[in-house]
N, C-alpha and C positions, 0 to 999 in steps of 0.2 A: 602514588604520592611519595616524594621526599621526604623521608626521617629528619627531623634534626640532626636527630645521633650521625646520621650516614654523612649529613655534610662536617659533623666535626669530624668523624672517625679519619676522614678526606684530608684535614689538616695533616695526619700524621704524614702525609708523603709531600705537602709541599716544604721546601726550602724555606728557613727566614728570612728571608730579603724581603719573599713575596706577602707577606701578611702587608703589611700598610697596604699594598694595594686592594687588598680582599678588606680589609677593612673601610679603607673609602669607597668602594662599593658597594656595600653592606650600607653604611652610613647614607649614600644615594637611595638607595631603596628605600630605607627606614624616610625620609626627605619625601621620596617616591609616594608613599603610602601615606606620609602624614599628611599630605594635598590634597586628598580624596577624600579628609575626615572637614564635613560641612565646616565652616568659620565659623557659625554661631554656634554648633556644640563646644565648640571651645572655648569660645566666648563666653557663655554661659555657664560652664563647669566649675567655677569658681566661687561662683553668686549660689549656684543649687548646695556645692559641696555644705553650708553651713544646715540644710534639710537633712541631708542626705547620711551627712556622719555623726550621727548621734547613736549614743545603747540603744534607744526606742528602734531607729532605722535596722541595725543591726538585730536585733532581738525576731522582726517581723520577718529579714530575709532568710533567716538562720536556717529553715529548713530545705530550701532551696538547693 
């Protein structure tokens, strides 16, 4: 598996021109991936988060 680190370290030898492009590719993929994430978990993420972020929530997962 691919390091993080190994694809930034990779930057050092590309040219700046080419970043935008590495970037809207990057950006495709992140696009890419967010498709895959069900519609109703996102949907719902917002209505749960007022459960979810409270000291109590925090306090329970804490050891985790």
């Amino acid at each position: 598996m691919i390091a993080k680190n190994q694809i930034i370290n990779e930057l050092d030898f590309i040219q700046n021109e080419y970043f935008q492009e590495i970037l809207d590719f990057l950006e495709y993929l992140k696009h890419k991936q967010l498709k895959k994430i069900p519609e109703t978990m996102l949907l719902s993420e917002k209505s749960l988060a007022k459960n979810w972020d409270t000291p109590e929530e925090d306090a329970a997962w804490a050891d985790l």
